[in-house]
Structure formats: structure tokens, C-alpha cells
C-alpha positions in Angstrom: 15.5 1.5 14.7 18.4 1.2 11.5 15.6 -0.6 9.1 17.5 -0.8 6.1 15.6 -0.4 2.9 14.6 -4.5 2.0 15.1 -5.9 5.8 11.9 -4.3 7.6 11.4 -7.6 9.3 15.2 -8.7 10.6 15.3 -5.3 12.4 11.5 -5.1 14.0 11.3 -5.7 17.8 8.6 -7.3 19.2 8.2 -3.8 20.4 7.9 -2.3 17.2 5.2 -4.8 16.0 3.2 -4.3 18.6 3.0 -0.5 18.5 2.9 -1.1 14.7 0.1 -3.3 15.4 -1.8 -0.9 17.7 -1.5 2.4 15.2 -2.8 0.1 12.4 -5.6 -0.8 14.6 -6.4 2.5 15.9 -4.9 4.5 13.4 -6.8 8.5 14.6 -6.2 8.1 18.0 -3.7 10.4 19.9 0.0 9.1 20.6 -1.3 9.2 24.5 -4.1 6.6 23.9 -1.7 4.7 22.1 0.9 4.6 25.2 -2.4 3.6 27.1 -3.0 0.5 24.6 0.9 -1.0 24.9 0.4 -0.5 28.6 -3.4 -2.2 29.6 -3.1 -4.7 26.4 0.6 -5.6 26.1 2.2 -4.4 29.2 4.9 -1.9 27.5 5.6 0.9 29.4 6.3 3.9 27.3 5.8 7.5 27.5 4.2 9.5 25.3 6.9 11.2 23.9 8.6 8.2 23.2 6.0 6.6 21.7 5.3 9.4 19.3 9.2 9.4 18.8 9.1 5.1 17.7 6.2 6.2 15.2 8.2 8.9 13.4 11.2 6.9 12.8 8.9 3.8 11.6 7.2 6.8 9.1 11.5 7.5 8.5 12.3 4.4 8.0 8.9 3.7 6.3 7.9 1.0 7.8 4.8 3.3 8.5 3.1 4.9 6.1 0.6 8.2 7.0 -2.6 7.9 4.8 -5.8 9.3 4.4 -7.9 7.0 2.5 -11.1 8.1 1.2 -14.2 6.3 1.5 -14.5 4.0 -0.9 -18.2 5.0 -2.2 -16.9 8.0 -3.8 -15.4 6.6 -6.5 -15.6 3.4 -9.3 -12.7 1.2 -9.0 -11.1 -1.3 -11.5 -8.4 -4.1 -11.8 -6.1 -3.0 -14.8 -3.6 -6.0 -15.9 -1.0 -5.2 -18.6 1.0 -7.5 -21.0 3.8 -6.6 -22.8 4.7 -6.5 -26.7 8.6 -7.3 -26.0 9.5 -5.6 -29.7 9.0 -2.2 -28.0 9.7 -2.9 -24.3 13.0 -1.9 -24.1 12.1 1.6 -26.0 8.9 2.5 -24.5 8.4 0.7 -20.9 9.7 3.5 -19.1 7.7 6.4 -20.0 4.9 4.3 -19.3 6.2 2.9 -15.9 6.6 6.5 -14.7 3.2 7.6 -16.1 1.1 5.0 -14.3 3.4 5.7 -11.1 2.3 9.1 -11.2 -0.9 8.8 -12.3 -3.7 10.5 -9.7 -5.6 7.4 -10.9 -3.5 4.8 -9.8 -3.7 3.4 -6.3 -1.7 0.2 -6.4 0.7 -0.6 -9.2 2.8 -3.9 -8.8 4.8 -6.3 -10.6 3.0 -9.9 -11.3 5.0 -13.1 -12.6 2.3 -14.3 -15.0 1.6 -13.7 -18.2 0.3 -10.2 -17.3 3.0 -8.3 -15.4 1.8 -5.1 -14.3 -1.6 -5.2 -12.2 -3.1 -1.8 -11.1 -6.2 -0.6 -8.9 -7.5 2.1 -10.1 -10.2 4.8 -9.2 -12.3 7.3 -11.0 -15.4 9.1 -10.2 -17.2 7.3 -13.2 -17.2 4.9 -15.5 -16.8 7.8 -18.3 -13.6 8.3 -16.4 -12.0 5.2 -16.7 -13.3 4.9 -20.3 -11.5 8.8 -21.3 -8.5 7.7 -18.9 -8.4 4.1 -21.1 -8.2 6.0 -24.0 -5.7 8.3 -23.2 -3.7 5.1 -21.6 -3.8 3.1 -25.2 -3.1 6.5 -27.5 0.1 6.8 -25.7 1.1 3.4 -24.2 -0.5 0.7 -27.4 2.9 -0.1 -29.0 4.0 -1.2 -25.6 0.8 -3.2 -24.5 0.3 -7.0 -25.8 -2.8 -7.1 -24.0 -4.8 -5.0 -21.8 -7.6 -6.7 -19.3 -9.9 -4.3 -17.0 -12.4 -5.3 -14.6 -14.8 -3.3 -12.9 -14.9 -3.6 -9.1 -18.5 -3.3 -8.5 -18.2 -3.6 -4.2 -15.5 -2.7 -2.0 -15.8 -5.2 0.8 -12.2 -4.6 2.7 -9.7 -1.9 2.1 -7.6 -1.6 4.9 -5.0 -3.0 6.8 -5.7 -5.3 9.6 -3.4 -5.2 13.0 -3.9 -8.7 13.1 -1.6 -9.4 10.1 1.3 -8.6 12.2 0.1 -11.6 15.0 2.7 -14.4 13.5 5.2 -11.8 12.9 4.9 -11.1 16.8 4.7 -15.0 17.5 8.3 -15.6 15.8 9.5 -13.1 18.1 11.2 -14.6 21.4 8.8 -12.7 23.6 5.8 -13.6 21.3 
């Protein structure tokens, strides 16, 4: 596939998305049923083999990513955003970048251009948890934070990754 590092879409196949598209949708079935999907729903003949082979270089290339997400009942989740106090950015965003990217806690960690420009999700088994992990957060991380907003995501309704995100992609495509 040759997916460079920034150019995921310029070097997909329609191929590609659509077995991209099928593992997303049916991400615990065997490489066999998956042949069986591009064949009755898109009419891509593949073996198995070869089908297993496409999904480990996407996972190479990472264009496809191997999870195992929990259920999201077990645990308390919260939107952290994160403003900087410029005086000490240049001494102390580092350590902190590398904490947070490492944190267990820490399920998504991005870049934002607004005011606040680090957002994370982040989940803990209580709200005593996020509290103690706060804490620990602002004893070694205040000089660096402007300002600091959490909120408390009550209800989970979607986390996951629909197939159908990649329809357009597949559209743009010649064969599409």
C-alpha cells in the first residue's frame, strides 16, 4: 500500500476503503467472513489470505488501528480543556505533553485552535478519581496552566467508529 505518514487518503484504493469500511463495521469477525462481505456486498474477489495480508499492512502503515475498547459503563468520563500561561510554556510544556500522552487516564488528547489548546477525554472509575488525578495534574503542571475547564460526561451515547464515514471517501473514488 506505500501510505506515507500524512497522505493516508492520496494512496487508499477504493479497495482499501472498502475493506477498511467492512473491518470497521464488523470489527470481531474472522478475515474469512470478511472476504465473504467484499464478495456478496461489493463484488471484490479476494482470498482470505490476502485479505488478512491488506489488513496487516493498513495496521503497518496505521491506517488501522487494533483496539479493544471497554464498555463504556465501567468507568466516569470527562472533557479536560487546557489553557496555557505563555511565561512558562516554553520551560514546562513538555514534561507535561509527555505526561498526559502517557497517562493510563487519557483517552483522546488533541490540539484545539481556540483559546483552550489542549482538549482531553478522560476516564476513571470514580469521580474521587478524577478529583485525586486533578490534583495530582495541577501540583505538577499549575505554572504551565492559564486555565483549566472539566466537564463531567454523564452519558456515553456513541463511541465508536462508524463504516459509513468512509462512504464519500469511496464516492470520490473513480469506481465509487
Amino acid at each position: 500500500m506505500g501510505v506515507s505518514e500524512n497522505s493516508f487518503d492520496d494512496d487508499l484504493t477504493p479497495r482499501d476503503i472498502v475493506l477498511l469500511k467492512a473491518r470497521i463495521e464488523n470489527p470481531t469477525v474472522s478475515v474469512r467472513k470478511i472476504r465473504d462481505i467484499l464478495e456478496d456486498e461489493y463484488g471484490i474477489s479476494l482470498s482470505h489470505n490476502r485479505v488478512n495480508e491488506l489488513l496487516h499492512e493498513m495496521e503497518t502503515d496505521e491506517v488501522l488501528q487494533t483496539q479493544v475498547v471497554p464498555n463504556v459503563e465501567l468507568f466516569d468520563y470527562y472533557l479536560f480543556r487546557i489553557a496555557f500561561h505563555y511565561p512558562n510554556f516554553e520551560e514546562q510544556w513538555e514534561k507535561c505533553y509527555w505526561e498526559l500522552s502517557e497517562d493510563p487516564h487519557v483517552v483522546f488528547f488533541t490540539n484545539a485552535d481556540d483559546y483552550y489548546h489542549w482538549i482531553l477525554i478522560t476516564q476513571f472509575h470514580d469521580d474521587r478519581g478524577a478529583e485525586q488525578w486533578m490534583h495530582h495534574f495541577f501540583k505538577n503542571h499549575g505554572d504551565l496552566i492559564a486555565q483549566f475547564d472539566n466537564t463531567k460526561l454523564p452519558s456515553i451515547h456513541k463511541f465508536y467508529t462508524s463504516g459509513d464515514v468512509l462512504n464519500e471517501r469511496l464516492w470520490e473514488t473513480e469506481e465509487g
